[in-house]
N, C-alpha and C positions, 0 to 999 in steps of 0.2 A: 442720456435720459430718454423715456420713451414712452409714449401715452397712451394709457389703455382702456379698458373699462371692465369694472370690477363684476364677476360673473355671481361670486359668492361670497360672505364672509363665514369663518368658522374663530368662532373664539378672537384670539390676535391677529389671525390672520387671513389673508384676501386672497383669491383668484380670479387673476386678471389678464385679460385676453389684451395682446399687443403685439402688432405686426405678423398676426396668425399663430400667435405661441399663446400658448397658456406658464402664468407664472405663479409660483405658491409667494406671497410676498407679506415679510413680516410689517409691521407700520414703525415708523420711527419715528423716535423723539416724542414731541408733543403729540402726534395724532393718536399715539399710543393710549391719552387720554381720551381722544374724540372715536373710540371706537364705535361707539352706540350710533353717530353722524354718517358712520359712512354703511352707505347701501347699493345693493344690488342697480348697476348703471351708474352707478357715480364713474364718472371720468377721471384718471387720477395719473398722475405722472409716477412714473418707478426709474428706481436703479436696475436695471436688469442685471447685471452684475451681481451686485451685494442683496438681489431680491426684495428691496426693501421699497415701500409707499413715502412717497417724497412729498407729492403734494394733492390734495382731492381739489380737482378746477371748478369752477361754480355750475350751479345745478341750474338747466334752464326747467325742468318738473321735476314736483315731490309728492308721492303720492304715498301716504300714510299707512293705510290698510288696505291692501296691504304695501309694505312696506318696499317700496322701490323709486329712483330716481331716473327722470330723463325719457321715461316711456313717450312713445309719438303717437302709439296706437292700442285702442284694445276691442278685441275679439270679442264680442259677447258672445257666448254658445248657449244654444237655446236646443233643448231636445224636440223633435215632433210629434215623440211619444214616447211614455216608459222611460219617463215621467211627462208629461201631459206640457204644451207649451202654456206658463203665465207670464201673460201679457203685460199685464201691471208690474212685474219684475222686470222682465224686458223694459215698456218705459222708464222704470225707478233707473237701472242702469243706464240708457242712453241718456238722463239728464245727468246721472250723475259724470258722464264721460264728456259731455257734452260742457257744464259747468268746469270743468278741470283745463279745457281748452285742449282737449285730444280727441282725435278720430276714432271714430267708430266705426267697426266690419262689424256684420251680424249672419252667425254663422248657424244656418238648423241645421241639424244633426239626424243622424238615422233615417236618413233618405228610404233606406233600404226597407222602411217596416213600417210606410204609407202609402196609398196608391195617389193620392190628393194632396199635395205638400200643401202648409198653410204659410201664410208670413209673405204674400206678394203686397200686401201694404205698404210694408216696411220699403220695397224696393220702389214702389211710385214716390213714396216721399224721399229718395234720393238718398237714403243707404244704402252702402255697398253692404251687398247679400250672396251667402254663397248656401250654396243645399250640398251635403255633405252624409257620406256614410265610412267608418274608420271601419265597417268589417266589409266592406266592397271595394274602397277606391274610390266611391264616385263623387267628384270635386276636389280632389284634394288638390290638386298641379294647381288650379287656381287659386286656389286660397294659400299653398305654398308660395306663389307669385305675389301676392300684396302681400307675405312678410317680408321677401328678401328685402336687402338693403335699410330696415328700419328695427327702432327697438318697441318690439310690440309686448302686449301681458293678456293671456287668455284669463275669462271670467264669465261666471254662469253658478245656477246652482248647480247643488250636487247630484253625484247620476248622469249630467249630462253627456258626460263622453268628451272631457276635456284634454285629457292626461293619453287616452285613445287616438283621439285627434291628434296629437303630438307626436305619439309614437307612431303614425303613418309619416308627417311629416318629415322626423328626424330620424333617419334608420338609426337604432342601434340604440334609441333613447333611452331604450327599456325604464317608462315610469308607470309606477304602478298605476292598475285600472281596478274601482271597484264596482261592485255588484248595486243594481238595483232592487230595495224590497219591495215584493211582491206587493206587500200587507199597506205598505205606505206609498208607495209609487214614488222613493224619493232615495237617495244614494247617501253614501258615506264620504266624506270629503278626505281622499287617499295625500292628498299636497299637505304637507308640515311646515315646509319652508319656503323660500322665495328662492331660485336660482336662474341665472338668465342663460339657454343652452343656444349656443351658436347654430346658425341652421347653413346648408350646405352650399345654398344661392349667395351669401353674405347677410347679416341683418342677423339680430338677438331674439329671442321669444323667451316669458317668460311663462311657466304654469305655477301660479300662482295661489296660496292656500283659499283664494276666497276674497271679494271686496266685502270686509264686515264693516266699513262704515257705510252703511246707507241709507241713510237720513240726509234728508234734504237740507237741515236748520243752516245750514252756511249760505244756502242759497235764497236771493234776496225775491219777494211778491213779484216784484218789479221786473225780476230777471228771467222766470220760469218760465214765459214765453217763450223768450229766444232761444231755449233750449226743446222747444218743438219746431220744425223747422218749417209746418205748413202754418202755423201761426204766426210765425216770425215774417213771414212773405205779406202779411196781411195786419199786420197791426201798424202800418204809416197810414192806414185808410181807416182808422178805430178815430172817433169823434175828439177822444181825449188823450193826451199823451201817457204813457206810463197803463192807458188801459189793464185792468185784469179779465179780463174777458169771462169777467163772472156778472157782476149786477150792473154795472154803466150800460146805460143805453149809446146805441146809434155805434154797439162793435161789431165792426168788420168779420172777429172771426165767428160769433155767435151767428151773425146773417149767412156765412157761408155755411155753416152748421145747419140752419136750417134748410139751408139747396142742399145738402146732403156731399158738400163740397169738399169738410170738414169730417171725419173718420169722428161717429158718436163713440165709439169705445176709446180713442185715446184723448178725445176731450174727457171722458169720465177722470181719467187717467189724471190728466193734469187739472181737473178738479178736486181730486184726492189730494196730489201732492200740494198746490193751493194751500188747503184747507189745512194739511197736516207744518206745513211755514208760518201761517198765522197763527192758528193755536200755540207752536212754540213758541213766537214772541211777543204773543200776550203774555206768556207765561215769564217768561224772561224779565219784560218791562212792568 
């Protein structure tokens, strides 16, 4: 028996990277039934031999949309132009990776077609940030470096140069890149499926169709702080416990806010998302 992790599924059947081999493996017995359950990172013991899926081990993450298990890290790609960086997406994703209990890299793209890169905020509040261009080279040995050894999932909208990204990364990748329109300054999302591609240092990467859940509703008032991280540093000094750092007096991060302590654009941020938590479960209740 030999334990692997499942790169892809097609139909019945799995490929699963084990001991540096890739294996076509059909599912047997009962899992035969649980095909829908297993996904791209599931861990899963094989017969090498008779090629068959013996047993899928337990899942420490499960991430839904898209549809992968076990990720440790994910890539947000954010273009810095052609298509124009949004900010407010950028936040919606770091909470959302943030609340899943996984890392976050935050990658701008197209180094090469700015004179002024923007996004040095992001790196004062202690994401790791890499500035990147897929038709120069420039950053990528770095950002190839915090994948090796882990299973990451790149994500970003469309256009950004994700799938481009990859294929600097992973010689030979060849995954489709598409065009950005002119007319809409926004791309085509080239990813159909979820596949996790081995990269050459060790560690998985997955290019991913897309996180289409992003809505916040799973995440609690209570919680949306601590998934900003210059808030998080600052709400044991908020008067009340459970602070929302919206209408209570005597909050620590609103006072920083006013010293200019406090980034006004991603407080905006996490007053949108706020706001769009509560509305849902009034609605709910």
């Amino acid at each position: 028996m030999k334990t692997g992790v499942v790169l892809k599924r097609v139909g019945g059947f799995c490929h699963v990277l084990a001991d540096g081999y890739k294996y076509i493996c059909r599912l047997r017995g009962r899992l035969k039934l649980e095909v829908d359950a297993i996904l791209p990172g599931d861990r899963v013991r094989i017969n090498s031999e008779q090629q068959t899926v013996e047993e899928i081990l337990p899942r420490r993450v499960t991430l839904t949309r898209p549809p992968i298990a076990n990720v440790e890290q994910v890539v947000i790609v954010l273009s810095l132009t052609e298509p124009a960086p949004d900010w407010l997406f950028l936040d919606r994703l770091l909470v959302l990776v943030a609340a899943a209990g996984l890392d976050s890299l935050i990658c701008f793209n197209k180094r090469d077609l700015v004179d002024e890169p923007e996004g040095g905020l992001y790196a004062r509040l202690g994401y790791r940030t890499f500035y990147t261009s897929a038709r120069t080279g420039e950053g990528i040995s770095p950002l190839r470096e915090a994948l090796a050894g882990r299973i990451s999932c790149f994500a970003g909208a469309s256009g950004v140069g994700k799938s481009a990204l990859l294929n600097c990364i992973i010689p030979g990748a060849s995954l489709k890149v598409g065009a950005v329109s002119q007319r809409l300054q926004r791309g085509r999302h080239t990813t159909r499926s979820v596949e996790l591609l081995p990269l050459p240092e060790g560690g998985l990467v997955a290019d991913t169709p897309g996180f289409s859940r992003l809505s916040l509703n799973h995440v609690e008032p209570s919680d949306l702080g601590h998934c900003f991280p210059e808030m998080a540093a600052l709400a044991e000094s908020c008067q009340f416990t459970g602070c929302l750092h919206h209408q209570e007096p005597n909050c620590a991060v609103k006072e920083a806010l006013d010293r200019g302590e406090v980034d006004a654009g991603r407080y905006r941020s996490y007053l949108v998302f706020l706001q769009e938590i509560q509305s849902y479960q009034r609605q709910k209740y």
